[in-house]
DRENVO-275074 format. One line per field, with one value per atom (N, C-alpha, C): residue number from 1; z, x, y; atom name. Coordinates in pm, 1 decimal. Atoms other than C-alpha are relative to their C-alpha. Example, Ala and Ser with C-alpha at 12.3 -4.5 7.8 and 13.67 -1.06 7.14 Angstrom:
REM DRENVO-275074
num c(1; 1; 1; 2; 2; 2)
z c(0.0; 780.0; 0.0; -6.0; 714.0; 73.0)
x c(89.0; 1230.0; 90.0; -82.0; 1367.0; -77.0)
y c(-119.0; -450.0; 120.0; -119.0; -106.0; 109.0)
atomo c(N; CA; C; N; CA; C)
***
This chain:
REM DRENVO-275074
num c(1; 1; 1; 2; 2; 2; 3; 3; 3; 4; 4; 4; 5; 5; 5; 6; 6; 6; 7; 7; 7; 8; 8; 8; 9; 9; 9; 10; 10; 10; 11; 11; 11; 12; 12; 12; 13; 13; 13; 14; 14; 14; 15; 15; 15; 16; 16; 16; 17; 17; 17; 18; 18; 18; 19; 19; 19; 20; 20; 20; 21; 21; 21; 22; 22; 22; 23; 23; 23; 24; 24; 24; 25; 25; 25; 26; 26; 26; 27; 27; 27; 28; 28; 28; 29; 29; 29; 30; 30; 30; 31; 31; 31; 32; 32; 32; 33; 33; 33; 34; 34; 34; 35; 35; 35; 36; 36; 36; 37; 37; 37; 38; 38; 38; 39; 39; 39; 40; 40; 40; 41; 41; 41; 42; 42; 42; 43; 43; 43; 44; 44; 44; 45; 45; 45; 46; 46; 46; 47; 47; 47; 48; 48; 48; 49; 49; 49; 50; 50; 50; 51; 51; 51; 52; 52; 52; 53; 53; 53; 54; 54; 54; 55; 55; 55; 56; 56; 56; 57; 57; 57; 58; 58; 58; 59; 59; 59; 60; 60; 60; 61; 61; 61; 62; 62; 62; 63; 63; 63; 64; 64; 64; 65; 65; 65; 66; 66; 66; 67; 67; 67; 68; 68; 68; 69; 69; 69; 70; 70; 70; 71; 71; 71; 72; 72; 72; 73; 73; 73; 74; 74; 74; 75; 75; 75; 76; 76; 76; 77; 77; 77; 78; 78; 78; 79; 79; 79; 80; 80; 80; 81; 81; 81; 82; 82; 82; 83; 83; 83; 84; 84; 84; 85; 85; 85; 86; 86; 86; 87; 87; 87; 88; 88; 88; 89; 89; 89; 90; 90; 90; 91; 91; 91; 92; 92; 92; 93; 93; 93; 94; 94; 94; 95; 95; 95; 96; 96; 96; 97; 97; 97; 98; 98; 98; 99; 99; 99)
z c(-93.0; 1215.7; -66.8; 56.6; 1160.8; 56.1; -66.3; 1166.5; 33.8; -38.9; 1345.3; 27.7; -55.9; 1407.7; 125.8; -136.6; 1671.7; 99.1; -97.4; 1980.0; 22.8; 18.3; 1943.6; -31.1; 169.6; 1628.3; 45.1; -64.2; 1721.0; -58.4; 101.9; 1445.5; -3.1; 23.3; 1423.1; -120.7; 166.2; 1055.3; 8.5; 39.4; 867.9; 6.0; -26.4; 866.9; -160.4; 133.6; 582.6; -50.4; 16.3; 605.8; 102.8; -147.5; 772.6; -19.4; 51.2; 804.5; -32.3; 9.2; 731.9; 13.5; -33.0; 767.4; -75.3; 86.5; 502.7; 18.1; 27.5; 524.6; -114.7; 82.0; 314.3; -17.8; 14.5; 406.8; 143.5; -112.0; 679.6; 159.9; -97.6; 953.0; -6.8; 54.5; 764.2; -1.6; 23.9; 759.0; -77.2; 74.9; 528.5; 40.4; -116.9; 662.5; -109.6; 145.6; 374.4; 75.2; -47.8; 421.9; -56.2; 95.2; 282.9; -63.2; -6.2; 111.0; -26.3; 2.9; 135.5; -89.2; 68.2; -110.0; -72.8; 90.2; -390.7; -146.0; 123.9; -750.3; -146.6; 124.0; -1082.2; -70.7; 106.0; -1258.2; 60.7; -18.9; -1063.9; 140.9; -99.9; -824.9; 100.7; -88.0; -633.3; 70.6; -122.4; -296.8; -57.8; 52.2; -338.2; 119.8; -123.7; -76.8; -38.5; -5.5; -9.8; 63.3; -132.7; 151.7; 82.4; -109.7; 461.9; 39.0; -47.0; 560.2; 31.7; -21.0; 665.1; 206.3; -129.3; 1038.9; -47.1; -13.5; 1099.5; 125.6; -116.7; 1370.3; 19.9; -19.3; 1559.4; 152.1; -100.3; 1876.6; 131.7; -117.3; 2077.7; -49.1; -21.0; 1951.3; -135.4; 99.5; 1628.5; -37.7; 61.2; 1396.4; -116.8; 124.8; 1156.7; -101.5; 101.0; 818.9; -92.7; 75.1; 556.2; -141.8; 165.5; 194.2; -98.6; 168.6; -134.0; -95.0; 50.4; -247.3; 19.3; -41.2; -232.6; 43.0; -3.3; -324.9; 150.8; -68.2; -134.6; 121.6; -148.8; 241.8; -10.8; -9.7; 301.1; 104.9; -71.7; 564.5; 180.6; -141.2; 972.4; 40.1; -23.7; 1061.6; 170.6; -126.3; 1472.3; -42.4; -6.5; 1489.2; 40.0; -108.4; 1691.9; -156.2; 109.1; 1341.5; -133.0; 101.4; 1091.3; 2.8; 0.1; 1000.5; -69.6; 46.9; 962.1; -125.1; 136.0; 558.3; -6.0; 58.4; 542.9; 112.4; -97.9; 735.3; -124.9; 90.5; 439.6; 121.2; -72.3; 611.8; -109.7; 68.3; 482.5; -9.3; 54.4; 306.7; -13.7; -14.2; 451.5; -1.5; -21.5; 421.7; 147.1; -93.4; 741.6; 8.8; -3.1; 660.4; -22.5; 55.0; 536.0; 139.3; -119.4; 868.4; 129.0; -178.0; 1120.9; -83.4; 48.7; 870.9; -11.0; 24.1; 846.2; 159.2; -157.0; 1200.6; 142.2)
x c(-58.7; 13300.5; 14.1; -21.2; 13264.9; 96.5; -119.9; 13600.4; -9.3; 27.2; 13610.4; 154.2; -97.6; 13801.6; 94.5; -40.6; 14104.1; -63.4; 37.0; 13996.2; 21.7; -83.5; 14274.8; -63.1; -0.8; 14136.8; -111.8; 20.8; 14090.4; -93.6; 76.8; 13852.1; -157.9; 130.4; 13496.0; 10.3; 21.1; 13366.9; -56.5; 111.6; 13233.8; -113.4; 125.7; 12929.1; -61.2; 13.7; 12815.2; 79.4; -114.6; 13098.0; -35.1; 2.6; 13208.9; 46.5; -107.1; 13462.7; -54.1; 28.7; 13461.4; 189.3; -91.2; 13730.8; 35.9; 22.2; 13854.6; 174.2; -124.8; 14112.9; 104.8; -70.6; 14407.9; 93.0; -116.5; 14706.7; -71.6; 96.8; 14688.3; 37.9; -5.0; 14789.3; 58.1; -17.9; 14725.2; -147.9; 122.9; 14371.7; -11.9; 24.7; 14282.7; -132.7; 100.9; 14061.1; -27.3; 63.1; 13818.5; -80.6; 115.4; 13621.6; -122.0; 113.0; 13275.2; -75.5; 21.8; 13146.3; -182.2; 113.0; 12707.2; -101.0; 116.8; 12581.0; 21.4; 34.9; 12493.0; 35.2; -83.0; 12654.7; -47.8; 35.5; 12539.3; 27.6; -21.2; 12759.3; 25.7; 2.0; 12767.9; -122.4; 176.8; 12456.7; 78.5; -24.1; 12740.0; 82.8; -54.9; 12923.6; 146.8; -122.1; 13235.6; 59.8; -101.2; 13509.4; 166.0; -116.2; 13842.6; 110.8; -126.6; 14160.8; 17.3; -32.4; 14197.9; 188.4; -115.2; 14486.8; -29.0; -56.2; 14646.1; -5.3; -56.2; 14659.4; 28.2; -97.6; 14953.1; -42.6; -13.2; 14897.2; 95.0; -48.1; 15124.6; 46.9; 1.2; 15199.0; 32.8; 2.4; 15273.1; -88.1; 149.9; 14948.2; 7.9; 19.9; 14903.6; 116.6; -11.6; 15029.8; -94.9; 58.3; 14892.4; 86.2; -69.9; 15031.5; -114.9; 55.9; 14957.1; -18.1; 0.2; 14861.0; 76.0; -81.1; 15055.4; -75.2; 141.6; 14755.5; -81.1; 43.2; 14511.3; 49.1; -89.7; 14707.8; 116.2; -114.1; 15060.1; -52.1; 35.2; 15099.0; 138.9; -92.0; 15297.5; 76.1; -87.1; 15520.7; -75.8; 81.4; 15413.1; -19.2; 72.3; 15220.4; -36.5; 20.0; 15124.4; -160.9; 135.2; 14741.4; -0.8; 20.7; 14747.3; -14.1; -33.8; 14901.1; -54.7; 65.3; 14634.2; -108.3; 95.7; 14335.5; -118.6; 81.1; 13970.8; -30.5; 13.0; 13973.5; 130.9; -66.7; 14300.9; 112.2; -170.5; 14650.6; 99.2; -129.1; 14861.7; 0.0; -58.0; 15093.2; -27.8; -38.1; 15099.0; 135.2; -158.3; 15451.9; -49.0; -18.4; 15434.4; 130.1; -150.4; 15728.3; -47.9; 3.3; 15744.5; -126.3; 112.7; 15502.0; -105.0; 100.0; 15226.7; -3.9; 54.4; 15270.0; -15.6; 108.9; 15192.9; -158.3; 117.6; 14909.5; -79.0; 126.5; 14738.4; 26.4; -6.8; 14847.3; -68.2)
y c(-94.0; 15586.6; 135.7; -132.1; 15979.1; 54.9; -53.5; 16132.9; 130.1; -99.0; 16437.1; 63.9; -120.9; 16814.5; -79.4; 23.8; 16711.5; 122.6; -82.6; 16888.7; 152.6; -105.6; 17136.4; 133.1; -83.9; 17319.8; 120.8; -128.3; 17666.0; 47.8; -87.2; 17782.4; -28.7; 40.2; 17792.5; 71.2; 34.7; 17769.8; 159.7; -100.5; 18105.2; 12.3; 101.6; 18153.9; 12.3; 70.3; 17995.5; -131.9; 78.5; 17786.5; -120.3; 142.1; 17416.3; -93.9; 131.6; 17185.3; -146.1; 171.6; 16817.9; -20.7; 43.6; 16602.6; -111.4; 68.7; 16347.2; -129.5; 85.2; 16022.0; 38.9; -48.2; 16136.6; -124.7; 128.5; 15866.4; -56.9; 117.0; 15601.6; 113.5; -47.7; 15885.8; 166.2; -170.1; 16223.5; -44.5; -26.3; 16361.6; 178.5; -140.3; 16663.3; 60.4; -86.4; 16931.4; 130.5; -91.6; 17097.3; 119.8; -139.0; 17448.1; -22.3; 73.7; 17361.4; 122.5; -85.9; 17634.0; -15.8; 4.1; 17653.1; 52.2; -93.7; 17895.1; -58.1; 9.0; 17840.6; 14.5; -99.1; 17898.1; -40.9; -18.5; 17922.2; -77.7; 77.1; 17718.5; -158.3; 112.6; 17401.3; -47.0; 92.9; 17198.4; -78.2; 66.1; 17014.7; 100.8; -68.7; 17135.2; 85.2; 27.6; 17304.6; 59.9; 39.6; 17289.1; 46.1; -61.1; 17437.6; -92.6; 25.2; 17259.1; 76.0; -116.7; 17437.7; -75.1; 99.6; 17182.2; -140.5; 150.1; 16861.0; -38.5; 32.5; 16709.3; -167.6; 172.8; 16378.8; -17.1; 88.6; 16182.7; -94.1; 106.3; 16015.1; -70.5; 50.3; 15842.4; 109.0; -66.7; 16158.1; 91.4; -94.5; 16364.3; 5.5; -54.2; 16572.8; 103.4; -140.2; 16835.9; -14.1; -112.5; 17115.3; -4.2; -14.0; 17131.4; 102.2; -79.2; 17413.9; -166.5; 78.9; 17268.2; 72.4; -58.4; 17277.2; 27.4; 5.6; 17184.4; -107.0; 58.3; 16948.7; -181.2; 140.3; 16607.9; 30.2; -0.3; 16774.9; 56.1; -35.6; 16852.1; 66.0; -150.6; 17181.3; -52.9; -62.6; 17320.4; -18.9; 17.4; 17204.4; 167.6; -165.9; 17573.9; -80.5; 20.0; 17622.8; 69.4; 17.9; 17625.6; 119.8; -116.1; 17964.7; 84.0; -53.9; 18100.7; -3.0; 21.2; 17988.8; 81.1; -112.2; 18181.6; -95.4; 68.8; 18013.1; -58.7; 68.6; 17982.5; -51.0; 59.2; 17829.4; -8.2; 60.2; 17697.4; 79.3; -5.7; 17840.0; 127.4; -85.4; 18113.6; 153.1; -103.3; 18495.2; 32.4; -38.2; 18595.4; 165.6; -145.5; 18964.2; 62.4; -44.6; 19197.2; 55.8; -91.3; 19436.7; 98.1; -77.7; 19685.6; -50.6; 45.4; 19466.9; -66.0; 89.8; 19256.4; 95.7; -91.8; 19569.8; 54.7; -48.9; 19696.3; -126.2; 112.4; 19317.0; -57.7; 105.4; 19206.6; 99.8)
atomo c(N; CA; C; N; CA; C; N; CA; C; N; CA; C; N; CA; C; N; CA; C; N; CA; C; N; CA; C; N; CA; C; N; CA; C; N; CA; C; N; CA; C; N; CA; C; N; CA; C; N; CA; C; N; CA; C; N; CA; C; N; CA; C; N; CA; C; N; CA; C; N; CA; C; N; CA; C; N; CA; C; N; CA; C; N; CA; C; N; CA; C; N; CA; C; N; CA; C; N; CA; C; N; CA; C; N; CA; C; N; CA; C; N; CA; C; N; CA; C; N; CA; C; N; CA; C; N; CA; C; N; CA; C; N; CA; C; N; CA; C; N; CA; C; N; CA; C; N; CA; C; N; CA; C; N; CA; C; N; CA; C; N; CA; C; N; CA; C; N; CA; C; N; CA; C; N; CA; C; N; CA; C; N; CA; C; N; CA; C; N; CA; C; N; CA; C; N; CA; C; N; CA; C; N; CA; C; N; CA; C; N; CA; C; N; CA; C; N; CA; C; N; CA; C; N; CA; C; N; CA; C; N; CA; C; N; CA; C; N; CA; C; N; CA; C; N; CA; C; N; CA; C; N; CA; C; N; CA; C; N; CA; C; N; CA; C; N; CA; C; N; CA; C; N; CA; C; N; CA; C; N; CA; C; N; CA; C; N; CA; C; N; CA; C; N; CA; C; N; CA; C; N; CA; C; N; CA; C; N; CA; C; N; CA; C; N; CA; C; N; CA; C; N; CA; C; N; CA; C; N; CA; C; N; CA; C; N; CA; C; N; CA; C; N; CA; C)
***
């Protein structure tokens, strides 16, 4: 069985980019960025945590990453940005000049 994006998931991949989707616990799935080019110092893939989705009997959530092992802080899907679910820690001025 190929596990797949929930339906939800707002983001289409970079381009160059592209999710996968990977069993983490028995009702957490981790959700990698895949990156395509090419790099000098290694011949195998290399991949980003984008985040975490829980499942549970009334649907899903999003979770940022701590990192790849830990599962962050529940984030709203609207509020994530294609390379990653972690949140930006803007003061005021940084969040009208990046928003």
């Amino acid at each position: 069985m190929e596990l797949q994006l929930p339906s939800d998931f707002i983001h289409d991949a970079p381009e160059g980019y592209s999710y996968s989707i990977k069993k983490f616990k028995t009702n957490v799935m981790s959700i990698w960025l895949n990156d395509h080019k090419e790099y000098v110092y290694t011949s195998e893939p290399v991949s980003t945590i984008w985040g975490f989705v829980k499942f549970t009997k009334k649907g899903h959530k999003y979770y940022s990453p701590i990192d790849s092992k830990h599962v962050g802080k529940e984030v709203d899907i609207s509020e994530t940005r294609p390379y990653t679910a972690m949140q930006l820690n803007l003061n005021p001025l940084e969040n009208v000049l990046y928003t």
